[in-house]
N, CA, C and O of each residue as an XYZ file, in Angstrom:
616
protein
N      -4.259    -25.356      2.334
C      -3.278    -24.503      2.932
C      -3.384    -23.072      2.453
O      -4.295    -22.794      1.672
N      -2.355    -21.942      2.933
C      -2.245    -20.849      2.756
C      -1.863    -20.607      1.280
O      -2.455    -19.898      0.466
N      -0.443    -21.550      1.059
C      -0.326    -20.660     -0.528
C      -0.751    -20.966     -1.523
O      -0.355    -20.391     -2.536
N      -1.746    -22.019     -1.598
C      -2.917    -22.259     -2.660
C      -3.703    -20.874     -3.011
O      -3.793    -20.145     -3.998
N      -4.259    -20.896     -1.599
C      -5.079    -19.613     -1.433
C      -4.698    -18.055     -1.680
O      -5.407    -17.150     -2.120
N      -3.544    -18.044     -1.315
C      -2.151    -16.836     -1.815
C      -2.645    -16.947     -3.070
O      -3.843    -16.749     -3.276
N      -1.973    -17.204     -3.849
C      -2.107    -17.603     -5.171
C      -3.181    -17.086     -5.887
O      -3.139    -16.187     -6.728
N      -4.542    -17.972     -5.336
C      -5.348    -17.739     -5.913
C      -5.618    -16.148     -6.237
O      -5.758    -15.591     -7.326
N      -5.650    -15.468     -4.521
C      -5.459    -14.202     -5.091
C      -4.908    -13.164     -4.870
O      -5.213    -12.069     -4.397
N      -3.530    -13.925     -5.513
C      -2.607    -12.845     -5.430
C      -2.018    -12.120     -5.105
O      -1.730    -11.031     -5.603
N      -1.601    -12.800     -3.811
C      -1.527    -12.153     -2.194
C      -0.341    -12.541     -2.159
O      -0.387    -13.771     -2.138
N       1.010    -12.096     -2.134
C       1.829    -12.556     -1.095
C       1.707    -12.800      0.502
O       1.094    -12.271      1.430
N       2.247    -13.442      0.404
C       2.120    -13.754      2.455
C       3.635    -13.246      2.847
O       4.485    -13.311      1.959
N       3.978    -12.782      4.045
C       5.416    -12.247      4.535
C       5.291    -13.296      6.261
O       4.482    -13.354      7.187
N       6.322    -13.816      5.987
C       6.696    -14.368      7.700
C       7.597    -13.485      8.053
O       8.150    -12.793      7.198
N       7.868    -13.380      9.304
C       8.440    -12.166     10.086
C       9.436    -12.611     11.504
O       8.820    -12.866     12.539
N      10.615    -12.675     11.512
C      11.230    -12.968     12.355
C      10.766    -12.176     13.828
O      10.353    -11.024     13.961
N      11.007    -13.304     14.942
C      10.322    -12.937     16.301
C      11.178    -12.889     17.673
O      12.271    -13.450     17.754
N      10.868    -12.510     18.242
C      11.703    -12.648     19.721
C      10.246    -13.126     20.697
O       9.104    -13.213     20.246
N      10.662    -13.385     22.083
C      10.347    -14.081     22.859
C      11.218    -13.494     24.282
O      12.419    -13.233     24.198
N      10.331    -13.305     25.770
C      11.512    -13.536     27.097
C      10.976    -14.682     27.333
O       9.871    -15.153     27.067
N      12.586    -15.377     28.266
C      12.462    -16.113     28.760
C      11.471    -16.078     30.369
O      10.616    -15.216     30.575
N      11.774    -17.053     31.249
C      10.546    -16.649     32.553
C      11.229    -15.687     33.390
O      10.602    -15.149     34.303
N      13.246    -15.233     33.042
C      13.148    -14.329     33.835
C      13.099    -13.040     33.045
O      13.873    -12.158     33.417
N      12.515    -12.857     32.281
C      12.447    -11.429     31.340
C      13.125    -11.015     30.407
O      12.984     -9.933     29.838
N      14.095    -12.036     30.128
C      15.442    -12.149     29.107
C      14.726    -12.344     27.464
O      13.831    -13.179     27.332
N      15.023    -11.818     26.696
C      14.941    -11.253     25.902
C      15.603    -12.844     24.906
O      16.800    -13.015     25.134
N      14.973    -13.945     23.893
C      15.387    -14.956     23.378
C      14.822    -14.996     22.012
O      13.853    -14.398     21.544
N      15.662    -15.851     21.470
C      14.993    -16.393     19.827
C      14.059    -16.761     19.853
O      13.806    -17.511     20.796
N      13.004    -16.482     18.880
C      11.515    -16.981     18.604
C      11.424    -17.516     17.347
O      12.527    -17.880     16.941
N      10.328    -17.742     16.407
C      10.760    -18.297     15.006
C      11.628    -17.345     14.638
O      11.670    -16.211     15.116
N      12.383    -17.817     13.722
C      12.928    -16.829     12.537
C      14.055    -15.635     12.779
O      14.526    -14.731     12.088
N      14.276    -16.238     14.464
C      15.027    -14.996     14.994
C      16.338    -15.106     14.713
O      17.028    -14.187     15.152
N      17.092    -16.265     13.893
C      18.377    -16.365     13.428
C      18.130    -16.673     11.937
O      17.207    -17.280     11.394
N      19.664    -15.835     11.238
C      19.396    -16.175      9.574
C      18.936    -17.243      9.185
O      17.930    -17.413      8.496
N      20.031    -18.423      9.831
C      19.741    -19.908      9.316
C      18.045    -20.111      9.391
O      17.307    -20.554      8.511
N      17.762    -19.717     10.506
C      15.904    -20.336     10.612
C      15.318    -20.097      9.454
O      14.738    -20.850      8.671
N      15.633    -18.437      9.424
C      14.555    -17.981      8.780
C      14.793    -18.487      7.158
O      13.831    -18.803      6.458
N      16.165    -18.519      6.669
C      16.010    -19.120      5.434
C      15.304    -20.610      5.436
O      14.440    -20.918      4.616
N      15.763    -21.447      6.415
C      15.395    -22.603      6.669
C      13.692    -22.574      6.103
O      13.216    -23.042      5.069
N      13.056    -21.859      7.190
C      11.925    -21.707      7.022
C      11.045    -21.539      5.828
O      10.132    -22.301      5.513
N      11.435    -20.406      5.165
C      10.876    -19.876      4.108
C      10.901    -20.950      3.179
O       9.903    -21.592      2.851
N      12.342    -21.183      2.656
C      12.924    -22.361      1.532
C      11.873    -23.580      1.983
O      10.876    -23.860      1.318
N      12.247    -24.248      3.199
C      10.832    -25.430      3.637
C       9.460    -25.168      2.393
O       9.068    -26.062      1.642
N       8.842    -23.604      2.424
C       7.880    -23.768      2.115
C       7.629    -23.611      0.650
O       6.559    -23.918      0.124
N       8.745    -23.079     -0.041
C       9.688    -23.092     -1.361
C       8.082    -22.808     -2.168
O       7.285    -23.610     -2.655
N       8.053    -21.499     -2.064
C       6.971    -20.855     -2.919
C       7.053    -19.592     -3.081
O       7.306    -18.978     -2.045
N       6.897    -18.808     -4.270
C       6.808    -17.501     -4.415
C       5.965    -16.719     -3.963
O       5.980    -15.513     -4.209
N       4.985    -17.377     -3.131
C       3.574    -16.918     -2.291
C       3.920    -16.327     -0.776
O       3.177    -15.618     -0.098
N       5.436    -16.877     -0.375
C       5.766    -16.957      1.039
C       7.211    -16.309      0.606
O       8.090    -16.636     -0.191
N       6.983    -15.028      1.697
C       8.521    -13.958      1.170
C       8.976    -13.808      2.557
O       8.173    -14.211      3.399
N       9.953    -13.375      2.937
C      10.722    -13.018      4.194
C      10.406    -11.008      4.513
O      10.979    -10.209      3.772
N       9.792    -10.676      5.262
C       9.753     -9.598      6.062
C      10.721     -9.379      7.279
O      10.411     -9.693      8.428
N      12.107     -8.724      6.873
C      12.900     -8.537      8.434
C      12.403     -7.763      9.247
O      12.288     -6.688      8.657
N      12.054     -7.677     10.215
C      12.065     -7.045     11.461
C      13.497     -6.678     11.817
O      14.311     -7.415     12.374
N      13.692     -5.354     11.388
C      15.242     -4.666     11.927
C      14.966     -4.649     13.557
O      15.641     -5.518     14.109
N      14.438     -4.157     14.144
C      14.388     -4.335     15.293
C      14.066     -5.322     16.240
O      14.340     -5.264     17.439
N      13.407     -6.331     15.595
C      13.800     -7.698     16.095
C      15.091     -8.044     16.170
O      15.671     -8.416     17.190
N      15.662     -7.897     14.822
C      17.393     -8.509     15.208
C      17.830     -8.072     16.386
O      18.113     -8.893     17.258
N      17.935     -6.953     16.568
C      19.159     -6.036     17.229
C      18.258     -6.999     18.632
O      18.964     -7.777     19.273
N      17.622     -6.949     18.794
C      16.650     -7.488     20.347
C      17.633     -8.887     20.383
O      18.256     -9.093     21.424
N      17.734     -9.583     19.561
C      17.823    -10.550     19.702
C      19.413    -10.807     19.324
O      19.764    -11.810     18.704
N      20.248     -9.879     19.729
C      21.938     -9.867     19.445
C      22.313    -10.031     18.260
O      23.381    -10.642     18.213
N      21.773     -9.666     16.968
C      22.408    -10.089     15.783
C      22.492     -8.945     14.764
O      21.371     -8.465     14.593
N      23.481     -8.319     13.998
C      23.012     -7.513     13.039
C      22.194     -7.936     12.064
O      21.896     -9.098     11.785
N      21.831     -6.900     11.541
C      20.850     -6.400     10.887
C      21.483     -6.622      9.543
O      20.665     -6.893      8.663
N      23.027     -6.561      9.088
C      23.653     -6.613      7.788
C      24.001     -8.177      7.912
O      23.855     -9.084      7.092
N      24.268     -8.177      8.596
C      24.413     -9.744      8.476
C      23.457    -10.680      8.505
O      23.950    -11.801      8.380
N      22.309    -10.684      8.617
C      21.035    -10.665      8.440
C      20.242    -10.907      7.225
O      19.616    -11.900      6.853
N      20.466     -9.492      6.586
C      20.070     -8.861      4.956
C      21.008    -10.357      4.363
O      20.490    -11.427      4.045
N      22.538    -10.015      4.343
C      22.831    -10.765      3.534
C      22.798    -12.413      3.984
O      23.650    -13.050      3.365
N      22.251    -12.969      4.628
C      21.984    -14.346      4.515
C      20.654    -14.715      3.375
O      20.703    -15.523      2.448
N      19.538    -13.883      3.767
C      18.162    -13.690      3.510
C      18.462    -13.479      1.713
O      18.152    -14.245      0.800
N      18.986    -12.497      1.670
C      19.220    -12.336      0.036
C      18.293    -11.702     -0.894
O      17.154    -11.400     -0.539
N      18.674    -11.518     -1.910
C      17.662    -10.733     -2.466
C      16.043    -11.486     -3.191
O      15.058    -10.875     -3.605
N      16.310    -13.140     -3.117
C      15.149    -13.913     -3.409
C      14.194    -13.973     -2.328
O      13.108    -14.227     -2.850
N      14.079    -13.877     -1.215
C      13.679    -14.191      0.118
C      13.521    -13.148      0.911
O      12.825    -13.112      1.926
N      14.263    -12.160      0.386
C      13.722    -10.836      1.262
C      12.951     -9.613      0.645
O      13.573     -8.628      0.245
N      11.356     -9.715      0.565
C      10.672     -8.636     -0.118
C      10.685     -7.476      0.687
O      10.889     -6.363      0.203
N      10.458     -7.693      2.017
C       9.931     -6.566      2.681
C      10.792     -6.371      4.188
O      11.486     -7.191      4.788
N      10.435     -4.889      4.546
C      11.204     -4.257      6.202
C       9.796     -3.852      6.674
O       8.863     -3.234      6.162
N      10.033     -4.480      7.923
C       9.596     -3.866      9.088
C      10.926     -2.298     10.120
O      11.747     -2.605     10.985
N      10.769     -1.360      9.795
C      12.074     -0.297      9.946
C      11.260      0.165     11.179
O      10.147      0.687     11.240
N      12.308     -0.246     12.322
C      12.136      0.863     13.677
C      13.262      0.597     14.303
O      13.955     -0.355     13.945
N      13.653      1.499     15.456
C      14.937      1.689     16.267
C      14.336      1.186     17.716
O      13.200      1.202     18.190
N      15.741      0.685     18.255
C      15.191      0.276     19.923
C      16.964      0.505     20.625
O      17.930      0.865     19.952
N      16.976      0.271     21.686
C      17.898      0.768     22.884
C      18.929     -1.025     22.675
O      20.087     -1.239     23.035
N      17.983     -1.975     22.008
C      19.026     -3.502     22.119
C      18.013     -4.563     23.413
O      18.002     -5.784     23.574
N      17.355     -3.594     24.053
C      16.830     -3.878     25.426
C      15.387     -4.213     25.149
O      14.874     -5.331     25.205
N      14.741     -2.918     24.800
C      13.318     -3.298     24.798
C      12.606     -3.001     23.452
O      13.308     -2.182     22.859
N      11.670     -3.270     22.824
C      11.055     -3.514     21.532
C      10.277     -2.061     21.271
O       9.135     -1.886     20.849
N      11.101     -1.254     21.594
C      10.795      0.400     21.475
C      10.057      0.935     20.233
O       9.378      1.909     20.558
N       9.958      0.654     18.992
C       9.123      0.830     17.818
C       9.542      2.074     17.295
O       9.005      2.184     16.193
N      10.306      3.163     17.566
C      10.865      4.433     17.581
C      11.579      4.739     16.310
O      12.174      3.744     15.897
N      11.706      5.731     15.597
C      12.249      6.321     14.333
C      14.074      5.875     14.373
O      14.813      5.949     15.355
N      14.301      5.585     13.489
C      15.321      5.541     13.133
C      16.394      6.333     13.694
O      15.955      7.464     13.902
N      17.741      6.221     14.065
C      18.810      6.927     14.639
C      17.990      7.393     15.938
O      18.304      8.529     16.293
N      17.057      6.803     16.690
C      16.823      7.226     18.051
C      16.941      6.094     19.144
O      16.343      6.154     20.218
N      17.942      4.838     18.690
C      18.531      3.586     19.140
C      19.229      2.917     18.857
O      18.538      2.325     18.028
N      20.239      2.379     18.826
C      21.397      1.871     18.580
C      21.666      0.842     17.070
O      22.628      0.233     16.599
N      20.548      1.018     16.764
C      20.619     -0.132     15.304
C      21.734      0.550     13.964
O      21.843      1.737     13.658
N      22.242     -0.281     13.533
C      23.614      0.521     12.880
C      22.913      0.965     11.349
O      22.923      0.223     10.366
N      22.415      2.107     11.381
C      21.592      2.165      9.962
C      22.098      2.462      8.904
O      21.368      2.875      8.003
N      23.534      2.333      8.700
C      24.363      2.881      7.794
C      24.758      1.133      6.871
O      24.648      0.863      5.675
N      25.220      0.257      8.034
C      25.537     -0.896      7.271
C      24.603     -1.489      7.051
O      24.620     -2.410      6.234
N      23.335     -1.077      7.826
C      22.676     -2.094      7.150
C      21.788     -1.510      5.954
O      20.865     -2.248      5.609
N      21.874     -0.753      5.524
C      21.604     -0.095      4.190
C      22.785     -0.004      3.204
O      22.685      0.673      2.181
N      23.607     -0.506      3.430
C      25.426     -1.166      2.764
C      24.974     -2.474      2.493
O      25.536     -3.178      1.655
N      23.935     -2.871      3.187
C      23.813     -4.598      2.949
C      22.629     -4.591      2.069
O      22.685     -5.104      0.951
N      21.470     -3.985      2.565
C      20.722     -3.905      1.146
C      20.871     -3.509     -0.160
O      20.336     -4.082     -1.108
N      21.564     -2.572     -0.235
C      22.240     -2.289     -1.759
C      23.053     -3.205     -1.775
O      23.235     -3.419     -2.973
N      23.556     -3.767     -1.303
C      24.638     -5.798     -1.323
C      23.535     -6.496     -2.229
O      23.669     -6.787     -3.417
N      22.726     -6.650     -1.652
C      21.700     -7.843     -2.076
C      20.865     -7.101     -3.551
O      20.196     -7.800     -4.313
N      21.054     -5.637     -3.748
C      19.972     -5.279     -4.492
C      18.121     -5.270     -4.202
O      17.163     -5.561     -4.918
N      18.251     -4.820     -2.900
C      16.688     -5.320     -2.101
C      15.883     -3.728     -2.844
O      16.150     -2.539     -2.666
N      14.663     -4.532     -3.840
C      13.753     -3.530     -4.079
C      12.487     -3.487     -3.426
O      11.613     -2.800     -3.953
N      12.196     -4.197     -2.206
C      10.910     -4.692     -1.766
C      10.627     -3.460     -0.686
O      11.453     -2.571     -0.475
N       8.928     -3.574      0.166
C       8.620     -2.815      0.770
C       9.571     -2.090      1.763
O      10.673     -2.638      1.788
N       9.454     -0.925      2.657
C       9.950     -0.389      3.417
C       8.904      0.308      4.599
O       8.284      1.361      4.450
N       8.888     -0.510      5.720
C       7.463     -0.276      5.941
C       7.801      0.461      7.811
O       8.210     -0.187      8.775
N       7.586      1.372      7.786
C       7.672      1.972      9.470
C       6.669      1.569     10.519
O       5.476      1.862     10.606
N       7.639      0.628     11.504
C       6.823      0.304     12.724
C       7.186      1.969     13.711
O       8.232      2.056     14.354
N       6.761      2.457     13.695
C       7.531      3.737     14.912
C       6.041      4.030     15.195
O       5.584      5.063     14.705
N       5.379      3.382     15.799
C       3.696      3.517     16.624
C       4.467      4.517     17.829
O       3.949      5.621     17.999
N       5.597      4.189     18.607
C       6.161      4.898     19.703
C       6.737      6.126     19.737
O       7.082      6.723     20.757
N       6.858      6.565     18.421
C       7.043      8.221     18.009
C       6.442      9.194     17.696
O       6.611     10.397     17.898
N       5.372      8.338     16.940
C       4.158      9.531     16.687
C       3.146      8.854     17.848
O       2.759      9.874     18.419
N       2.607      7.925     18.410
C       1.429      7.622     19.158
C       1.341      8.438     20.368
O       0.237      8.813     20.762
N       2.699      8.824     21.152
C       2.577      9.618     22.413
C       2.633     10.523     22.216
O       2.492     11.217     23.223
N       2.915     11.494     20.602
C       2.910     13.547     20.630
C       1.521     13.890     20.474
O       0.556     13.320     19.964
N       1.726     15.150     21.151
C      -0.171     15.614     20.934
C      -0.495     15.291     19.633
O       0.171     14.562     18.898
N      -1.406     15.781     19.395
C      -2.085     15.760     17.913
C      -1.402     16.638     16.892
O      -0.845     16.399     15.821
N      -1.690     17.995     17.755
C      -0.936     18.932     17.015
C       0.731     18.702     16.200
O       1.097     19.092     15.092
N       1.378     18.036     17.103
C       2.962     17.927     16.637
C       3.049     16.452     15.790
O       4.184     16.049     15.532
N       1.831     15.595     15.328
C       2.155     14.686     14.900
C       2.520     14.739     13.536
O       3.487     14.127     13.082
N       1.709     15.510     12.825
C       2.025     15.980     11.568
C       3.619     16.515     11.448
O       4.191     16.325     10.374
N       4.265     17.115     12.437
C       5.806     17.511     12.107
C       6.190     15.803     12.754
O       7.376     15.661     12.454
N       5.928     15.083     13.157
C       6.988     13.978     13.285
C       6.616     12.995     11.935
O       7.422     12.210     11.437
N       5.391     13.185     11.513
C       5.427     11.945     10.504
C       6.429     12.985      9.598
O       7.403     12.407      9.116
N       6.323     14.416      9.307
C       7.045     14.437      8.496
C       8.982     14.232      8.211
O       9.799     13.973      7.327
N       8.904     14.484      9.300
C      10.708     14.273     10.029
C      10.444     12.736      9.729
O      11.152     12.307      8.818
N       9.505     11.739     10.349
C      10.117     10.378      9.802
C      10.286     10.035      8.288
O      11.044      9.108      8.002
N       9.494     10.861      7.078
C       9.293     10.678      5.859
C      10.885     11.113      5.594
O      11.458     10.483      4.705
N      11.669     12.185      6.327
C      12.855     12.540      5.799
C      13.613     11.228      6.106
O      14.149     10.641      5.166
N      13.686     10.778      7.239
C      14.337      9.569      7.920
C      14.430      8.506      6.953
O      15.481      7.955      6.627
N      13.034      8.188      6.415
C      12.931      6.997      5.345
C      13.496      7.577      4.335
O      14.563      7.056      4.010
N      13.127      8.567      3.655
C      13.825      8.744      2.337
C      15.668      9.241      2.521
O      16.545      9.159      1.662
N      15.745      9.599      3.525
C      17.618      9.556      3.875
C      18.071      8.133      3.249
O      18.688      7.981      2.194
N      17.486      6.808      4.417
C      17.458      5.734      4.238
C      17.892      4.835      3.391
O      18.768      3.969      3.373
N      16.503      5.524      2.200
C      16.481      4.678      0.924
C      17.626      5.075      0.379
O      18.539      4.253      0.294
N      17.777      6.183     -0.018
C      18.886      6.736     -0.427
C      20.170      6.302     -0.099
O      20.968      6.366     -1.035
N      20.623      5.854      1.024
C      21.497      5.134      1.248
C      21.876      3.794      1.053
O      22.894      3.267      1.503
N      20.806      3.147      0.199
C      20.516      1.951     -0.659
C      21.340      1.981     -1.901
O      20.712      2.331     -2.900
N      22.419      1.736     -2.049
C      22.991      1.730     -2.923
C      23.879      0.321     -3.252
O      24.572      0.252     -4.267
């Protein structure tokens, strides 16, 4: 298996909560897309090799906060963020405060849990479509975004 091999070297592995549409385009749970699963899940594999990665913007896709979320997951089970903003609708990948995800509580919930793990920006949809020229001012506006963020980790 995987976390033999983890192990060996020294790799954490991260599972990642998912969404799914249904056949008419509806927007549904995939693994891990509710707290219960995903603890379910992880605990099943009850190893320090296998950590929980939230997808903030998975939740919100999939009707659930994001703080309520954090705190099921906890601070044993949750190493790492996947951090991007979306509309609730579509899987937009976009900077922070440019979609409805509540980024205030749910950085109230990580300082809840004490979460010191990665912080990792999916926003491919903010910098991938500006010319070249203006990408350098958006990564840097998102570096303010993240470090606002963290900061609000308390």
């Amino acid at each position: 298996g995987l976390v033999p091999m983890a192990r060996e070297y020294g790799v954490r592995m991260a599972t990642e909560n998912m969404w799914q549409r249904d056949e008419n385009g509806k927007i549904i749970d995939d693994i891990c897309a509710s707290p219960e699963c995903f603890c379910r899940c992880v605990d099943m594999v009850d190893s320090e090799w296998l950590v929980a990665c939230l997808d903030i913007g998975h939740v919100v896709l999939c009707g659930r906060e994001p703080a309520d979320f954090i705190r099921a997951l906890g601070r044993d089970r949750l190493k790492a963020l996947h951090i991007h903003d979306n509309d609730t609708v579509n899987d937009q990948h976009v900077i922070p405060f440019e979609g409805k995800v509540d980024w205030m509580s749910t950085c109230k919930a990580l300082g809840e849990i004490g979460y010191t793990g990665a912080f990792t920006f999916e926003i491919l949809n903010s910098t991938g479509r500006v010319p070249a020229e203006l990408c350098p001012d958006v990564l840097k506006y998102s570096e303010r975004v993240g470090r606002y963020l963290i900061g609000q980790i308390k």
